[in-house]
C-alpha positions as CSV (number, residue, x, y, z in Angstrom):
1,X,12.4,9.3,21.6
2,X,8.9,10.6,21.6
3,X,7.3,10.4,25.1
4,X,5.2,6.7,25.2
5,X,1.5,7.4,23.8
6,X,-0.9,6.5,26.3
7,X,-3.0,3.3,25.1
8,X,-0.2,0.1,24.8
9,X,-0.7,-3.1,23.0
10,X,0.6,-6.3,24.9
11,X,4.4,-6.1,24.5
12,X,5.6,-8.5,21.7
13,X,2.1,-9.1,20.4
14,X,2.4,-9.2,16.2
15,X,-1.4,-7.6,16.4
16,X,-1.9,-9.5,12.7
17,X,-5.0,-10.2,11.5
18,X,-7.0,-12.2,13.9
19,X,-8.4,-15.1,13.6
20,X,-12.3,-15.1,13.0
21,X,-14.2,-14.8,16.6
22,X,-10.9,-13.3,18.4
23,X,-11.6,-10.1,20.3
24,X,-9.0,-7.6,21.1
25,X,-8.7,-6.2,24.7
26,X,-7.7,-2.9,23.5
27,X,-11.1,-1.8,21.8
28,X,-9.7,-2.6,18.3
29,X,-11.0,-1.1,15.1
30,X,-13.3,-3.9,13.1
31,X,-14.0,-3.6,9.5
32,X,-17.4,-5.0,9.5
33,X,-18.6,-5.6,6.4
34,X,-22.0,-7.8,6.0
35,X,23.6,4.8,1.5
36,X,22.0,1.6,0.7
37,X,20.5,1.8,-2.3
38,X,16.9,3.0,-2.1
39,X,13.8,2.0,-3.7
40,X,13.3,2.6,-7.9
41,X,12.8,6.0,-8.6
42,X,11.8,6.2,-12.0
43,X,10.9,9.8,-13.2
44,X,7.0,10.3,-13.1
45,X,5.0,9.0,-15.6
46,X,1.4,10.0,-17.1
47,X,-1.2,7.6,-15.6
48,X,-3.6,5.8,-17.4
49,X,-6.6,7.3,-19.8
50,X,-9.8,6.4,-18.6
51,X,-11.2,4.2,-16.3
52,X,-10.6,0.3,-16.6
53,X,-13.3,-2.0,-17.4
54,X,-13.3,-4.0,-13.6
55,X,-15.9,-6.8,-15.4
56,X,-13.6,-9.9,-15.3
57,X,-13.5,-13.4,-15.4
58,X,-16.8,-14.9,-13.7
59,X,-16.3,-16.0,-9.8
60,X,-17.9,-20.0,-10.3
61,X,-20.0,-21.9,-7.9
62,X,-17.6,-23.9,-5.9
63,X,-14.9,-21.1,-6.1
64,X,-12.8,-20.9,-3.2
65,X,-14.5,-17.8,-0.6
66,X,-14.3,-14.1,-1.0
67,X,-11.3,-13.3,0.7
68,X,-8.5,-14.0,-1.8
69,X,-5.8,-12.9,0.9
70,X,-4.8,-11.2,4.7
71,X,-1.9,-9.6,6.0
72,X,-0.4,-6.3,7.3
73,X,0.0,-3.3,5.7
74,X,2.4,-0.1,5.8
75,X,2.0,3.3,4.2
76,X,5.2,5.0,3.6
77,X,6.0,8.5,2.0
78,X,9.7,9.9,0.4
79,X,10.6,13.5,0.8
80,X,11.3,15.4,-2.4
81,X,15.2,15.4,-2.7
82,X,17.0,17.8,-0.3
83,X,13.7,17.9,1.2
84,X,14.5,17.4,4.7
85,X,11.3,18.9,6.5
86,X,7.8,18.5,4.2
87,X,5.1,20.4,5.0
88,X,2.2,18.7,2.3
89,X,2.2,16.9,-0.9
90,X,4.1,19.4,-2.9
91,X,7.4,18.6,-1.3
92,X,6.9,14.5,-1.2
93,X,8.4,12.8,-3.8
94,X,6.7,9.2,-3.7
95,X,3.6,7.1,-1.6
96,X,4.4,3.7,-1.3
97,X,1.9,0.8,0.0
98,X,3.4,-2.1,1.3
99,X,1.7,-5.5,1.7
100,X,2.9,-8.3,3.8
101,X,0.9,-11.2,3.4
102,X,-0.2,-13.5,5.9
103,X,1.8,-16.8,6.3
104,X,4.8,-15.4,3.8
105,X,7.9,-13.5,4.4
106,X,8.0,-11.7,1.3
107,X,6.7,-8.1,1.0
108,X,5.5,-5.4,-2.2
109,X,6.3,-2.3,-2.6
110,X,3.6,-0.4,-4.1
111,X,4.0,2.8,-5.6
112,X,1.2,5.1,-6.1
113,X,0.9,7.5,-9.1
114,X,-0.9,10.4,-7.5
115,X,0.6,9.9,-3.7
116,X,-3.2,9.5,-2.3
117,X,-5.5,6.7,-2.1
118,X,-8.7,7.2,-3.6
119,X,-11.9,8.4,-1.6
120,X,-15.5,7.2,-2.0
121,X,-15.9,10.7,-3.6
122,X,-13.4,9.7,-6.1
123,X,-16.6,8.6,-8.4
124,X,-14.9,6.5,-11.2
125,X,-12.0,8.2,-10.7
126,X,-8.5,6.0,-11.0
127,X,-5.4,6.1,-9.1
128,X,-2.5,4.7,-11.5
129,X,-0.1,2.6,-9.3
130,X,2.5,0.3,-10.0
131,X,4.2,-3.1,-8.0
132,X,7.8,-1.2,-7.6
133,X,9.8,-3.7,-5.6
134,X,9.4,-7.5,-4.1
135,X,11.5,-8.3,-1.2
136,X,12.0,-11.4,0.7
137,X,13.0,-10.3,4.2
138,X,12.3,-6.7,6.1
139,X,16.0,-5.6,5.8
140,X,16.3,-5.4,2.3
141,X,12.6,-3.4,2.5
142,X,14.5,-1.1,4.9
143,X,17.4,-0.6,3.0
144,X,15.0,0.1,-0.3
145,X,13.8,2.8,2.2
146,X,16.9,4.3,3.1
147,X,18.0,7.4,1.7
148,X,20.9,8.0,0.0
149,X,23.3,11.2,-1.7
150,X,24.7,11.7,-5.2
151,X,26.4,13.9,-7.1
152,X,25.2,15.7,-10.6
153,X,27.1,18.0,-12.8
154,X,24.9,20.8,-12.3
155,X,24.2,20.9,-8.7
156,X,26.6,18.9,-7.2
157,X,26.0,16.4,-4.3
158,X,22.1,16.0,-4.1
159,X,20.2,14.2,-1.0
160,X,17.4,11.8,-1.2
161,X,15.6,11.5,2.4
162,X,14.8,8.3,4.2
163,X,11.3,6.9,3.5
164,X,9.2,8.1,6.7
165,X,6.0,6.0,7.9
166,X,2.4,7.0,8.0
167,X,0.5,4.1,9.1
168,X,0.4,0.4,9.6
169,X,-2.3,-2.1,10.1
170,X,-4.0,-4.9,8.6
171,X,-5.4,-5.4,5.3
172,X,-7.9,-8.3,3.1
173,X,-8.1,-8.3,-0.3
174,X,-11.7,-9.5,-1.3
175,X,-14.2,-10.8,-4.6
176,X,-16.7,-9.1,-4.6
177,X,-18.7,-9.9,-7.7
178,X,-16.1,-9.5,-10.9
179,X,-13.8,-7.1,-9.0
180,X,-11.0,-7.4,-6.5
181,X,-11.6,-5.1,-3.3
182,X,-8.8,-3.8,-0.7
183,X,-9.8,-3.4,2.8
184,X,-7.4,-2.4,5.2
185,X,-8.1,-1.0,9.2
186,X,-5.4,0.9,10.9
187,X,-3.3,-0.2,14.5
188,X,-1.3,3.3,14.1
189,X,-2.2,6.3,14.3
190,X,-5.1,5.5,16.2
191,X,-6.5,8.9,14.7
192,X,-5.8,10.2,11.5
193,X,-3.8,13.2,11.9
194,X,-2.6,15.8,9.1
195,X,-0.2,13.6,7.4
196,X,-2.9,10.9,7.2
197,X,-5.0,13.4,5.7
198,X,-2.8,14.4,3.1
199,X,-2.4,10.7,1.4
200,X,-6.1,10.2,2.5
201,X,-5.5,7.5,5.1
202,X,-8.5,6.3,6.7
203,X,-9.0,4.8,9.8
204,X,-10.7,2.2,7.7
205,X,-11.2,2.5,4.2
206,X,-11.3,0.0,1.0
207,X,-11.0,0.7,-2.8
208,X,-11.5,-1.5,-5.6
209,X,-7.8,-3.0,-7.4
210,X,-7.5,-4.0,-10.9
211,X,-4.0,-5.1,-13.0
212,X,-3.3,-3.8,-16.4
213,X,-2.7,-6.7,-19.1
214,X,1.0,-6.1,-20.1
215,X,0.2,-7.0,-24.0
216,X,-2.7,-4.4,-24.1
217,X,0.5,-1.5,-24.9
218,X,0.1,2.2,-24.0
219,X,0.2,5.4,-25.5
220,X,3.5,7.1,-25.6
221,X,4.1,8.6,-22.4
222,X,2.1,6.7,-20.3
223,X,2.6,4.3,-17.4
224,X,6.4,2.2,-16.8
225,X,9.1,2.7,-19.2
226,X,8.7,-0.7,-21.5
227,X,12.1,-1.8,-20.4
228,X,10.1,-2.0,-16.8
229,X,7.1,-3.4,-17.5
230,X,6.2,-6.9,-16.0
231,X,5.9,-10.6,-18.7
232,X,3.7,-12.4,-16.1
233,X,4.3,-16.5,-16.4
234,X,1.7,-17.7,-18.8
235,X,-0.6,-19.3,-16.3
236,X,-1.7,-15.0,-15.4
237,X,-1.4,-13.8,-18.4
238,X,-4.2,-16.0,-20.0
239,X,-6.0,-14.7,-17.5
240,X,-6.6,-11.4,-19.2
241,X,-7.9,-13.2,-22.2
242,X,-8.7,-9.9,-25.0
243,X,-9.3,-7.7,-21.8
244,X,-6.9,-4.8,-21.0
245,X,-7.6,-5.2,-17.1
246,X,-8.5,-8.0,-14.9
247,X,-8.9,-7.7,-10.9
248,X,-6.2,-9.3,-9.0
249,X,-7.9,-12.6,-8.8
250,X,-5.0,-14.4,-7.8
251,X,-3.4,-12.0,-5.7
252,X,0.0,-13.8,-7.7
253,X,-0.1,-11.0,-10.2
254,X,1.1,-8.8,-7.2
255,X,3.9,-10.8,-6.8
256,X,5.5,-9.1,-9.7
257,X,7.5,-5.9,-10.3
258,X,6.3,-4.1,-12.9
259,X,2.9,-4.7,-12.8
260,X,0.8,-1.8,-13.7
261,X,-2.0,-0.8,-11.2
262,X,-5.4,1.1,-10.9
263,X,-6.9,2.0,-7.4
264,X,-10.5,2.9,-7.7
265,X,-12.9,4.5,-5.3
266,X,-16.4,5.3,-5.2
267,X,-19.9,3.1,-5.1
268,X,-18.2,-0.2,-5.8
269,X,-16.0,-0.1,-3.1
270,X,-18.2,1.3,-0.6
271,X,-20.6,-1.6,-1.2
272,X,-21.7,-4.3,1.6
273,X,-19.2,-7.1,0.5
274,X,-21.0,-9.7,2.4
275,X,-18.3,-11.0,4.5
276,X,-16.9,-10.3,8.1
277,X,-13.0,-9.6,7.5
278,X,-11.7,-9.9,10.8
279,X,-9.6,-6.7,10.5
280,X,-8.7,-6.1,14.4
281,X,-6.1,-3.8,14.7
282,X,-4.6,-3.3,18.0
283,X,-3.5,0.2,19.1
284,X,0.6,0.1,19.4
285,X,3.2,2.0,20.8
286,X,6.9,2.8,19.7
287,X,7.5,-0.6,21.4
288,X,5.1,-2.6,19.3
289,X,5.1,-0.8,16.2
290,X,5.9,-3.1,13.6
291,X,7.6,-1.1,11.5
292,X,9.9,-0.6,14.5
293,X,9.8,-4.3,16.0
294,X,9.8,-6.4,12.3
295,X,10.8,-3.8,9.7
296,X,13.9,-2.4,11.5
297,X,13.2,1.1,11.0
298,X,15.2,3.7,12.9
299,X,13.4,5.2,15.6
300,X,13.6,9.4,15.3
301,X,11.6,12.6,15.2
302,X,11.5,11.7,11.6
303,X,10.1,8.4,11.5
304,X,8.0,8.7,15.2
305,X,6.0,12.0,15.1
306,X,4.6,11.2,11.5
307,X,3.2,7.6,12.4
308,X,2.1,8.3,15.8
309,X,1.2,12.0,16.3
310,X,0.4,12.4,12.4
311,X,3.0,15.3,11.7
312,X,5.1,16.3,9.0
313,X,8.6,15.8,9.4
């Protein structure tokens, strides 16, 4: 096991979102703003043409407050297969958000199209993402995230690597006007490091989050397969009304594999959003890592040197 990083949150602290007015002791960072079987692997698909219209429904007076949801968060990335030391993008085979909301045992796997998060220089620019997987407990996450061997005709026996973690922290999703906003702050790494870098990881960072309406169709070729495409319960869909996006205004429509994605950066996001979110994220270590401590991850080289020390492995 990697040597213990110098800066340690209180042992068996959860370091979740605090609540509003708590202060961390460990100067925290606050987002101020005024075999098993793994995870789907579906070949990649084209993304989505254009950039969604993010004008939905109207927020009314009396509407419950901005922040639609809290809870932690967990970047993970899947070596190409037989893969078994990446050096950059070109030899990762999938980027997966996770979201584990606050008050909930159930957790999303998010897969994004592009394996990086959209930057505020991203003007416009979409990232076409996807609700993979919904568990209801941290072991079956794990086990999603295992890897796993097969055999093909060609090659023979063929290895896809265990999932390895690139951050966790804490995240709010927000209205702000007729869009949905993500904002997350980091607990580990408490710097960005090369990895980090790579999926464009931020210490803080925020992008707007909008769902595509499942009856709107595609062109051939692009996004989910139809047989994986998500039938949201009535009650969401009529949400969408004639529109072909809508934010994710409930945060419900997350709560469902299959639904189609965009992650937007750029002006919108990086707007004031008039609220304080109360993202403290307390430095851990390889004791209080959650992905460690709640998750059940293995601790190696391979899942240790990424999350803390930023490194490809």
């Amino acid at each position: 096991m990697a040597e213990k990083r110098a800066t340690k949150a209180k042992a068996g602290s959860r370091a979740k979102t605090k609540a509003a007015g708590a202060k961390s002791k460990s100067a925290p960072s606050k987002a101020k703003v005024a075999g098993p079987k793994p995870a789907s692997d579906p070949k990649p698909m084209k993304e989505q043409a254009g950039e969604p219209g993010l004008r939905g429904r109207e927020v009314e007076p009396g509407a419950e407050g901005p922040v639609l949801e809290r809870g932690d968060l967990f970047f993970f990335y899947r070596p190409d297969v037989d893969e078994a030391a990446p050096q950059g993008l070109v030899d990762v085979r999938r980027f997966h958000v996770v979201l584990r909301p606050e008050g909930g045992d159930g957790l999303r796997l998010i897969t994004v199209g592009r394996k990086t998060l959209p930057e505020a220089a991203d003007e416009g620019r979409s990232h076409w993402a996807f609700v993979d997987r919904i568990f209801d407990a941290p072991d079956a996450l794990r086990e999603a995230l295992a890897g796993s061997t097969y055999e093909t005709e060609t090659v023979g026996e063929r290895t896809l690597p265990e999932a390895r973690p690139a951050g966790e922290g804490s995240y709010a999703l927000v209205r702000h006007g007729r869009s949905t906003i993500l904002a997350y702050a980091l607990a580990v790494p408490e710097e960005p490091g090369e990895v980090q870098r790579a999926f464009h990881i931020e210490r803080e960072g925020r992008f707007a989050l909008a769902v595509k309406n499942p009856e709107a169709g595609s062109p051939a070729g692009v996004g989910l397969e139809e047989d994986r495409r998500v039938e949201f319960p009535e009650e969401l869909q009529n949400r969408f009304g004639s529109r072909r996006w809508s934010p994710v205004d409930p945060p419900a429509f997350l709560d469902h594999e299959g639904a189609e994605l965009v992650l937007i950066g750029g002006r919108e996001a990086a707007e004031d959003l008039g609220v304080d979110l109360e993202l403290d994220a307390e430095p851990r270590d390889e004791d209080d890592a959650e992905v460690f401590r709640e998750l059940h991850l293995d601790k190696s080289d391979r899942t240790i040197r990424p999350l803390f020390e930023g490194d490809w492995s």
